[in-house]
C-alpha positions as CSV (number, residue, x, y, z in Angstrom):
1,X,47.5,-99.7,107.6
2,X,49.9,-101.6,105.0
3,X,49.1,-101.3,101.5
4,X,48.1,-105.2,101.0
5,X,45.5,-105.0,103.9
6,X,43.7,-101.8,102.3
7,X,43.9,-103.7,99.1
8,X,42.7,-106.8,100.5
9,X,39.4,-104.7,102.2
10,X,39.3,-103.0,99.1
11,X,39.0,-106.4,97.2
12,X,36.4,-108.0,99.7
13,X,33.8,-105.1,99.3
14,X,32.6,-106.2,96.1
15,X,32.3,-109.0,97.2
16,X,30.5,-108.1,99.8
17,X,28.3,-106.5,98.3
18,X,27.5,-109.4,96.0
19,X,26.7,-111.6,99.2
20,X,24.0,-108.8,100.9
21,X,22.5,-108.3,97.2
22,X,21.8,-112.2,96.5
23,X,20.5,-112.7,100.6
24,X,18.0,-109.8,99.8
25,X,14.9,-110.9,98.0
26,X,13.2,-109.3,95.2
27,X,16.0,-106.9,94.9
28,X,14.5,-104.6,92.4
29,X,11.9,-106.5,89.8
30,X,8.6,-105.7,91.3
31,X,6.1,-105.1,88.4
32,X,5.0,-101.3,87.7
33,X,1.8,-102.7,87.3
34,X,1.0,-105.6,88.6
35,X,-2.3,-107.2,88.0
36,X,-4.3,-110.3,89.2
37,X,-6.5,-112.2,86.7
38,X,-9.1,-113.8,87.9
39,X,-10.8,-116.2,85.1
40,X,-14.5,-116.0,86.2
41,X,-17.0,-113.5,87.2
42,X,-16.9,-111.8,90.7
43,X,-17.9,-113.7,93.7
44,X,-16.0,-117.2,92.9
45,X,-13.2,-119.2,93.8
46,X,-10.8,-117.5,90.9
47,X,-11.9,-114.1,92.8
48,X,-10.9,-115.6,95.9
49,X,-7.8,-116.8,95.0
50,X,-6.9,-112.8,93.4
51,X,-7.9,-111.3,96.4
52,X,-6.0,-113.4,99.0
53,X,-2.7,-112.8,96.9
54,X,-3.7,-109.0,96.7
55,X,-3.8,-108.6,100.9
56,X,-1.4,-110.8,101.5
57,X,1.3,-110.0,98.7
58,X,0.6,-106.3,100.6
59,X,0.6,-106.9,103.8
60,X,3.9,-109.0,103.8
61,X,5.4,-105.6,102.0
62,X,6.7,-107.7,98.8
63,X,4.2,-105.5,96.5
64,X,4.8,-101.5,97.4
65,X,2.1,-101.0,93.7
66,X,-1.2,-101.7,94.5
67,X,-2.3,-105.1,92.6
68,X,-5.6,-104.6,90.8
69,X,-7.8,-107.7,90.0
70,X,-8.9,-108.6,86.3
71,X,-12.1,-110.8,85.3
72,X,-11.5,-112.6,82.4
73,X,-14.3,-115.3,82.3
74,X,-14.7,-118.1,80.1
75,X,-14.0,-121.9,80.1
76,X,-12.9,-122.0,83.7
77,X,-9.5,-120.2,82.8
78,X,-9.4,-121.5,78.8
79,X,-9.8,-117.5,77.8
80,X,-7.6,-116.2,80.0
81,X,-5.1,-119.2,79.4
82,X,-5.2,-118.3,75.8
83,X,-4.8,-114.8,75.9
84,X,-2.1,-115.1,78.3
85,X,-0.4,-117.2,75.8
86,X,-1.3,-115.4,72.2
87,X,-1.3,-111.3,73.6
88,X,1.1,-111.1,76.6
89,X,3.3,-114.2,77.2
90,X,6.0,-112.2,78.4
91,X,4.0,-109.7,80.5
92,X,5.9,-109.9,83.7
93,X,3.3,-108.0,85.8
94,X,0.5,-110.6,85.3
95,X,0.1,-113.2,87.1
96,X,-3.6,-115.4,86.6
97,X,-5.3,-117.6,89.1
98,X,-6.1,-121.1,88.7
99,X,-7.7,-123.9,90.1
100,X,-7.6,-127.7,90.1
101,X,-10.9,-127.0,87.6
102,X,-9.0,-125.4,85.3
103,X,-6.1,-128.6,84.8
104,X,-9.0,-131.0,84.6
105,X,-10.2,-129.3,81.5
106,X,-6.2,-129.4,80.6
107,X,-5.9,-132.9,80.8
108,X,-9.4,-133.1,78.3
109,X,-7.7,-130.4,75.7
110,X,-10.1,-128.2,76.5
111,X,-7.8,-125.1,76.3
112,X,-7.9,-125.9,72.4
113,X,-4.4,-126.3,71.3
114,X,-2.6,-125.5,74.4
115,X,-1.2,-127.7,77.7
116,X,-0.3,-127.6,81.1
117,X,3.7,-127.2,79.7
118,X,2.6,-124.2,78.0
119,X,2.4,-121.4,80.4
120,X,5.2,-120.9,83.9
121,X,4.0,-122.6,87.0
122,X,4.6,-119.6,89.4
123,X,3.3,-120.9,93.0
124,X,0.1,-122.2,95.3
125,X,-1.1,-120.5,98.2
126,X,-3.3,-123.0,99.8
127,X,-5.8,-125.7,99.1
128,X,-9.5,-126.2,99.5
129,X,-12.2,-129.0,99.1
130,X,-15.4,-129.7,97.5
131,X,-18.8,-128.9,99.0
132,X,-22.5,-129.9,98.3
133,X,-24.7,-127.3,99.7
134,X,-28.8,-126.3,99.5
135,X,-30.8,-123.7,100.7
136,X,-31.1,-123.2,104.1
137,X,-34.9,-124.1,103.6
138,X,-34.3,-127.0,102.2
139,X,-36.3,-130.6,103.2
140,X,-31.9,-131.9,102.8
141,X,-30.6,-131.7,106.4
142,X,-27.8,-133.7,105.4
143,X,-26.1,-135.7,102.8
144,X,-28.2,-138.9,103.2
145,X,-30.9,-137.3,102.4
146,X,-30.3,-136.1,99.1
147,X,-28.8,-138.9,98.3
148,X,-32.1,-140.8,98.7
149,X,-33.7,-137.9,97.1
150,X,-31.3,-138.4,94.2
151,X,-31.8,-141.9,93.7
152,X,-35.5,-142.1,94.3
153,X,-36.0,-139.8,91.3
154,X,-32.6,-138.1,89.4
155,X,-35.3,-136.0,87.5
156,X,-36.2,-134.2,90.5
157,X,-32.7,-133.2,91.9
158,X,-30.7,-130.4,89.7
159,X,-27.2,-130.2,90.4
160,X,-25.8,-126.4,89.7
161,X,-22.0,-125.1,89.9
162,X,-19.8,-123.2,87.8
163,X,-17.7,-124.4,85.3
164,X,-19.4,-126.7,82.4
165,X,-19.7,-130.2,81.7
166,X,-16.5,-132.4,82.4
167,X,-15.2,-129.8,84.6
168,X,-14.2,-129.4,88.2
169,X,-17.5,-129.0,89.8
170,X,-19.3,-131.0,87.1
171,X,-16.8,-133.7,88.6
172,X,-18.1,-133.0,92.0
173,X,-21.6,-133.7,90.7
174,X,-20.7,-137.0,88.8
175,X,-19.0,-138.5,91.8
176,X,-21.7,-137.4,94.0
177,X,-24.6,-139.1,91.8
178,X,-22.3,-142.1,91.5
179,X,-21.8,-142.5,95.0
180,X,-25.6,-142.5,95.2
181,X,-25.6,-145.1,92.8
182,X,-27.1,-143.2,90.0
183,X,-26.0,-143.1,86.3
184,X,-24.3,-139.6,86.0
185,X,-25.4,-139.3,82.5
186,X,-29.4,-139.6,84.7
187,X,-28.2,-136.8,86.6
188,X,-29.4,-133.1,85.5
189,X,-26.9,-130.6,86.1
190,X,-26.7,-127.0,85.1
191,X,-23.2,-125.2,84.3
192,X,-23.0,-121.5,85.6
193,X,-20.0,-119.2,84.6
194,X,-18.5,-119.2,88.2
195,X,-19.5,-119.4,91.3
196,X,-21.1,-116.6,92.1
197,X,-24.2,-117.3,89.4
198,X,-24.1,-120.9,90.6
199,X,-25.0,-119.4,94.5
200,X,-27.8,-117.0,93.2
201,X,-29.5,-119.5,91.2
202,X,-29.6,-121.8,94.5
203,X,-30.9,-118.8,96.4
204,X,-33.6,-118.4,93.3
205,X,-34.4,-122.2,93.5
206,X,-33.1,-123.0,90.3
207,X,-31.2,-125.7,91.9
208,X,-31.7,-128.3,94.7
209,X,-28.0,-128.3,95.5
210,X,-24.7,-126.2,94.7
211,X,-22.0,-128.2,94.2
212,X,-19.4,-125.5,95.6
213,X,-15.8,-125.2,97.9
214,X,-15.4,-124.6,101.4
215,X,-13.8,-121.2,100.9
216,X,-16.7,-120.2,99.0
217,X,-19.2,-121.6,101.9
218,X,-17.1,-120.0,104.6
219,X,-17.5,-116.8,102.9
220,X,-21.0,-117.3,102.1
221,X,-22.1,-117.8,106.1
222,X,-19.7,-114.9,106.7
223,X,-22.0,-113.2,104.8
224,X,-25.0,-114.6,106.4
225,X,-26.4,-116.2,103.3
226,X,-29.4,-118.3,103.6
227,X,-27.7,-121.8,102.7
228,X,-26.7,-124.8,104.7
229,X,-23.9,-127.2,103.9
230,X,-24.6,-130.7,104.0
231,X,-21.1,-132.2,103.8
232,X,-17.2,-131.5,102.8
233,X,-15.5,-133.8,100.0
234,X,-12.3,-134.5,102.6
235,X,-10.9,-137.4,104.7
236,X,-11.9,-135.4,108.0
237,X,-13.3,-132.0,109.1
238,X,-12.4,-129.1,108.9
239,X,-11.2,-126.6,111.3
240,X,-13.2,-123.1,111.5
241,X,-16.4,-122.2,110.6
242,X,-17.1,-125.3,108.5
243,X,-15.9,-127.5,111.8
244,X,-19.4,-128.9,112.3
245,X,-20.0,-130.0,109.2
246,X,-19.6,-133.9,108.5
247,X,-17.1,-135.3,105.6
248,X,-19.2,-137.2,103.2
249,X,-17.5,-140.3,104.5
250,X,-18.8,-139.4,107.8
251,X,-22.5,-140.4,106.2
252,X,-21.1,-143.0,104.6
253,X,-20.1,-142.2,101.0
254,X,-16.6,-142.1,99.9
255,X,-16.4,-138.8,97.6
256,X,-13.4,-136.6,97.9
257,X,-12.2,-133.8,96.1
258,X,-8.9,-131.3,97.2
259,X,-8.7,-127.7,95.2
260,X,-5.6,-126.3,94.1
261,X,-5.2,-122.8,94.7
262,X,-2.6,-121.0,92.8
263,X,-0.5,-118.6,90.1
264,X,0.6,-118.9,86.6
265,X,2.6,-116.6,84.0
266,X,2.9,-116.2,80.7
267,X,5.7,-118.5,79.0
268,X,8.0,-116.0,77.6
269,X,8.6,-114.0,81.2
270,X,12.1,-114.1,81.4
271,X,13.8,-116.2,84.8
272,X,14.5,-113.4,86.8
273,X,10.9,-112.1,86.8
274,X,9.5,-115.3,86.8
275,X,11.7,-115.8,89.8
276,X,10.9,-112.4,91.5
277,X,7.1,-113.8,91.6
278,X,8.5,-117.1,93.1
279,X,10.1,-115.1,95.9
280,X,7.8,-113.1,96.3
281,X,5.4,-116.3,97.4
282,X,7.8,-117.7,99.0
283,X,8.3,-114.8,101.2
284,X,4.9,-114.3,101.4
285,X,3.4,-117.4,102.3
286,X,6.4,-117.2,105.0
287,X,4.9,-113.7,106.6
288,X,3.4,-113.7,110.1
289,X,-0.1,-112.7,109.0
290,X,-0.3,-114.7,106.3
291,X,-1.9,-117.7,108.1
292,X,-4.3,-115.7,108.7
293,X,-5.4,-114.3,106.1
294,X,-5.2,-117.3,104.2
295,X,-7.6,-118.6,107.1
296,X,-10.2,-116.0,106.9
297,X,-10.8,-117.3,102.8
298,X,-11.3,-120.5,104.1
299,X,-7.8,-121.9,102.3
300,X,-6.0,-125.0,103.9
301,X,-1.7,-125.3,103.6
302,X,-0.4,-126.0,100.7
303,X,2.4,-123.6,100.0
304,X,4.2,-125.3,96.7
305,X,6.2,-123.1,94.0
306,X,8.7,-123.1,91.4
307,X,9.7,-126.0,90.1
308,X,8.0,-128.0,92.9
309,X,4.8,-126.7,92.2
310,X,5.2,-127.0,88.4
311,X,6.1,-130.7,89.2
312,X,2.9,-131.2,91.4
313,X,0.6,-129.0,88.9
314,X,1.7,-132.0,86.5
315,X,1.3,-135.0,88.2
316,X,-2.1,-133.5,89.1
317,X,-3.1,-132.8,85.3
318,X,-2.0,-136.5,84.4
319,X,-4.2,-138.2,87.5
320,X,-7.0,-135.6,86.2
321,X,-6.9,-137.3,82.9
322,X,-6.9,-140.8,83.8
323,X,-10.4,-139.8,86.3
324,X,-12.0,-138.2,83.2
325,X,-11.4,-141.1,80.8
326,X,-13.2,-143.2,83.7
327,X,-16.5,-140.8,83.3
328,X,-15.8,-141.3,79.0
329,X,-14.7,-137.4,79.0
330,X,-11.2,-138.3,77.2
331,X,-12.3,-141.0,74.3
């Protein structure tokens, strides 16, 4: 072998090397670690959204550290939005769940002084839709029917879900009463911490109807709870367990409500773990099984991250803002 060719090899393995390191994904960033926070109490759609990126950021072998799930309730994601922001903004480990909920009350201020450009859109991992559900026991066998239970008597009717006034599920609620041609400010509505104190104060008969999300219902009959869901807030059906219940267009009101599913960090992460948890999404969402997991939560596709989902978080904030100045939320 002449001495240019062994030079020559000799130059190329570098940059070789450089090639196989930048075509292998999350080279060597992975979190110590890592952590999931979920802002509500157990039993939700935040603790939904932790635990389907805890099995399936494992399964797809991106995460080799178990990733243990945090409850930070409070505001639908305002406390954990502003701790994120004032104690760890550049904790690389943490990533925090959010929901389309949680950038309605962004786009009313309700995370005090912070906005959606304050924290690093990281990535969704699917997307869900609004419910209305009763007891299985209850006179409602469908959504006409407490309709014209709503609008015979708005007194008579309380509306539960998590979240509080002007929020996601409170949404839910207004554009159901609205649809059924009441007032919202006649309906009567109670605001729960999350989910999972909305569902036992419909099981207690606290509340007539749960304004909830298909994930959450799909779990819930999983489970064999004793409730019964009158209709899904979506264009058409939906495939799996909830495939035989109407859309409320079906019965004839035009209510519809998507839910974002997804991840945030802190704003001072640095790129390259910010980008290790893009990757990691992105090569998890990707995986063979992750379909299925993602199916067994009850979560549709919508697999959006980096800048593209930090462009679509946006444009959803803004659109969020401009419905709750309709409902005089944003004065």
């Amino acid at each position: 072998m002449t001495y240019s060719l062994r030079l020559a090899r000799l130059t190329a393995l570098p940059i070789l090397a450089a090639i196989a390191l930048s075509l292998t994904p999350l080279a060597s960033a992975e979190p110590a670690r890592p952590e999931c926070v979920a802002p509500a109490q157990p039993g939700g759609g935040f603790d939904l959204t932790c635990r389907l990126a805890q099995a399936a950021l494992k399964e797809s072998g991106v995460l080799k550290s178990p990733m243990r799930i945090v409850y930070m309730p409070g505001g639908v994601g305002a406390v954990a939005y502003n701790n994120i922001l004032t104690q760890r903004p550049g904790d690389a480990g943490t990533i925090v769940a959010v929901s389309s909920g949680s950038l309605l009350n962004l786009s009313q201020g309700k995370f005090g002084k912070f906005t959606v450009n304050d924290v690093r859109w990281v990535a969704s991992i699917g997307t869900d839709y609004g419910v209305a559900i009763v007891r299985n026991d209850s006179p409602h066998k469908d959504l006409k029917s407490l309709m014209a239970a709503l609008k015979e008597d708005p007194t008579k009717i309380v509306l539960g879900a998590g979240g509080s006034v002007g929020g996601q599920d409170w949404m839910k609620a207004a554009l159901t009463a609205k649809a059924a041609g009441v007032d919202y400010k006649r309906m009567r509505f109670v605001a729960f911490e999350g989910g999972g104190e909305a569902v036992t104060a419909l099981r207690g008969g606290h509340i007539q109807a749960y304004m909830g999300d298909a994930a959450e219902a799909a779990t819930l009959m999983e489970g064999g709870a004793p409730i019964r869901v009158l209709a899904v807030y979506h264009k058409e059906r939906l495939p799996g367990k909830l495939s035989s219940v109407p859309t409320a267009a079906e019965q004839g009101y035009d209510i519809q409500w998507p839910i974002i599913r997804g991840f945030y960090v802190g704003p001072k992460v640095s790129d390259a773990d910010y980008q290790w948890w893009v990757d990691a999404f992105n090569k998890t969402l990707a995986s063979p099984g992750y379909a299925a997991l993602r199916q067994q939560q009850g979560l549709f596709p919508l697999s959006l991250s980096g800048p593209e989902f930090d462009k679509f978080v946006k444009e959803r904030t803004k659109a969020y803002g401009e419905l709750a100045a309709t409902f005089g939320l944003i004065k």
